[in-house]
C-alpha positions in Angstrom: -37.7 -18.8 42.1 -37.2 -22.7 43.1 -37.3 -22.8 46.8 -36.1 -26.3 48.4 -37.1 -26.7 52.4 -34.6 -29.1 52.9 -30.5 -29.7 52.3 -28.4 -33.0 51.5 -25.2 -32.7 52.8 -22.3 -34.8 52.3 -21.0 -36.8 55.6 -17.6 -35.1 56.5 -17.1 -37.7 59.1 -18.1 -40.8 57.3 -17.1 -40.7 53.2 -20.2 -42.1 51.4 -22.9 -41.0 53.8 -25.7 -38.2 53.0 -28.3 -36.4 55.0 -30.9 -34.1 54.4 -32.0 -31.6 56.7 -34.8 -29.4 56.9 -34.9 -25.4 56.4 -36.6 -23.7 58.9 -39.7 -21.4 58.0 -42.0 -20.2 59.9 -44.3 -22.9 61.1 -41.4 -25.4 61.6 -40.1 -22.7 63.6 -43.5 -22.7 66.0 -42.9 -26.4 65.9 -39.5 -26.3 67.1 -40.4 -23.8 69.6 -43.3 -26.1 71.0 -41.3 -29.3 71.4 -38.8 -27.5 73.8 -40.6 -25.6 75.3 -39.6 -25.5 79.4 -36.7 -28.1 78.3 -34.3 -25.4 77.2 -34.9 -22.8 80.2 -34.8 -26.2 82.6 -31.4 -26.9 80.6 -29.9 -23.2 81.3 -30.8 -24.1 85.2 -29.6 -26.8 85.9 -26.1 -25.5 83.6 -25.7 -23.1 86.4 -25.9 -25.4 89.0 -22.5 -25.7 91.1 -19.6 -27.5 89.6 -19.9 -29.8 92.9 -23.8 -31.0 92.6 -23.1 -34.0 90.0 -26.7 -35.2 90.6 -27.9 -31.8 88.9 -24.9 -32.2 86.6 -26.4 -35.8 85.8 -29.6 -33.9 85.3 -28.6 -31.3 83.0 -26.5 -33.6 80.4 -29.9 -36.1 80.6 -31.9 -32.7 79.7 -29.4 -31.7 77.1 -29.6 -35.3 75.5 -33.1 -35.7 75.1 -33.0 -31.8 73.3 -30.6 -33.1 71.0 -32.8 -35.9 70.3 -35.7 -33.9 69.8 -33.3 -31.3 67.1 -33.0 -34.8 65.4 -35.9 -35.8 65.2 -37.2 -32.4 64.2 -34.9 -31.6 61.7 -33.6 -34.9 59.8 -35.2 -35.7 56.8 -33.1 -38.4 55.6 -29.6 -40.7 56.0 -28.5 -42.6 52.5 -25.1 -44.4 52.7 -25.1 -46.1 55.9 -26.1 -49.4 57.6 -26.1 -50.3 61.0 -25.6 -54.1 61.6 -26.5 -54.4 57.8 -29.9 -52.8 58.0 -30.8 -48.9 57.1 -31.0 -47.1 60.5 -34.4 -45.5 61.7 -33.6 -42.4 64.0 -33.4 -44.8 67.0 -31.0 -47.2 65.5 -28.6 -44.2 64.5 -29.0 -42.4 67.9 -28.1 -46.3 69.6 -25.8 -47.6 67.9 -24.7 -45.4 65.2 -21.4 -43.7 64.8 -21.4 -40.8 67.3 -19.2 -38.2 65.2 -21.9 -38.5 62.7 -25.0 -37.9 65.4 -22.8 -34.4 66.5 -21.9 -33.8 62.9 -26.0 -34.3 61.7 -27.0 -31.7 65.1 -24.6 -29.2 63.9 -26.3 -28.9 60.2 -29.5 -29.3 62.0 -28.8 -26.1 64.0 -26.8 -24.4 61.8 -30.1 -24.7 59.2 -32.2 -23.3 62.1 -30.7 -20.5 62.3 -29.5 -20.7 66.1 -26.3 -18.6 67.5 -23.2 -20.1 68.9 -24.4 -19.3 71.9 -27.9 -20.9 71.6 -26.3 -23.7 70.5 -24.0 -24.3 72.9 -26.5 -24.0 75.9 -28.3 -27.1 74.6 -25.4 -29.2 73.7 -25.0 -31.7 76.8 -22.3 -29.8 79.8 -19.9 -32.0 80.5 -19.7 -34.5 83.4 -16.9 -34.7 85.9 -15.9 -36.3 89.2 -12.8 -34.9 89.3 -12.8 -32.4 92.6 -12.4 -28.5 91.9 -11.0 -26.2 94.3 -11.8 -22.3 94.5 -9.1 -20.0 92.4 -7.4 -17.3 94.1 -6.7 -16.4 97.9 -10.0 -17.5 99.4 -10.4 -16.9 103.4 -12.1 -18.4 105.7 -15.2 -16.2 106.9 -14.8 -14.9 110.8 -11.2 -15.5 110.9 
């Protein structure tokens, strides 16, 4: 049996781009587990903060970005096929100023190859931010009256 701890994908979002991704196995699992450890349960905190506290709303997508980062840099092996103001990106080139569609679309194989649920992957993809005010649903009362 060949066994390959990594998989090239073909870009979906950009024709002509490739990335490899590593496999988890055990010890990149303890790996994983190590670099977010606290970030994640911090994450699922601060997610369940009220929809009216944007400064813990601020807080959670900052938490959720700097996870994704870390599933990058964890889990991407390589990027062929792409330049970034005519150099090959490093990690931080791509995550500053490369396409965005292709960041989400390298997190999703990343997570996908680690094995985690939709719901697992969901809580640390960044919550979305909104000024916009939100009033209660339903026949609400006033307490007392």
């Amino acid at each position: 049996m060949r066994y390959e701890s990594s998989v090239e994908i073909a870009s979906e979002s950009i024709p002509g781009v490739r990335f490899t991704v590593e496999r988890m196995s055990f010890g990149r699992r303890l790996d994983l587990i190590r670099r977010l450890k606290g970030l994640t349960g911090r994450l699922a905190f601060l997610s369940a903060a009220p929809a009216a506290d944007p400064e813990q709303q601020a807080e959670a997508a900052l938490l959720a970005g700097e996870i994704n980062r870390l599933y990058l840099s964890w889990g991407l092996r390589k990027l062929t096929g792409l330049r970034i103001d005519g150099e090959e990106p490093s990690l931080e080139a791509l995550l500053d100023r490369g396409p965005e569609r292709l960041v989400q679309e390298i997190l999703n194989a990343i997570r996908r190859e680690a094995g985690l649920s939709e719901a697992e992957s969901k809580n640390s993809e960044s919550p979305f931010i909104s000024s916009e005010q939100t009033k209660p649903d339903g026949s609400a009362t006033v307490a007392g009256t």
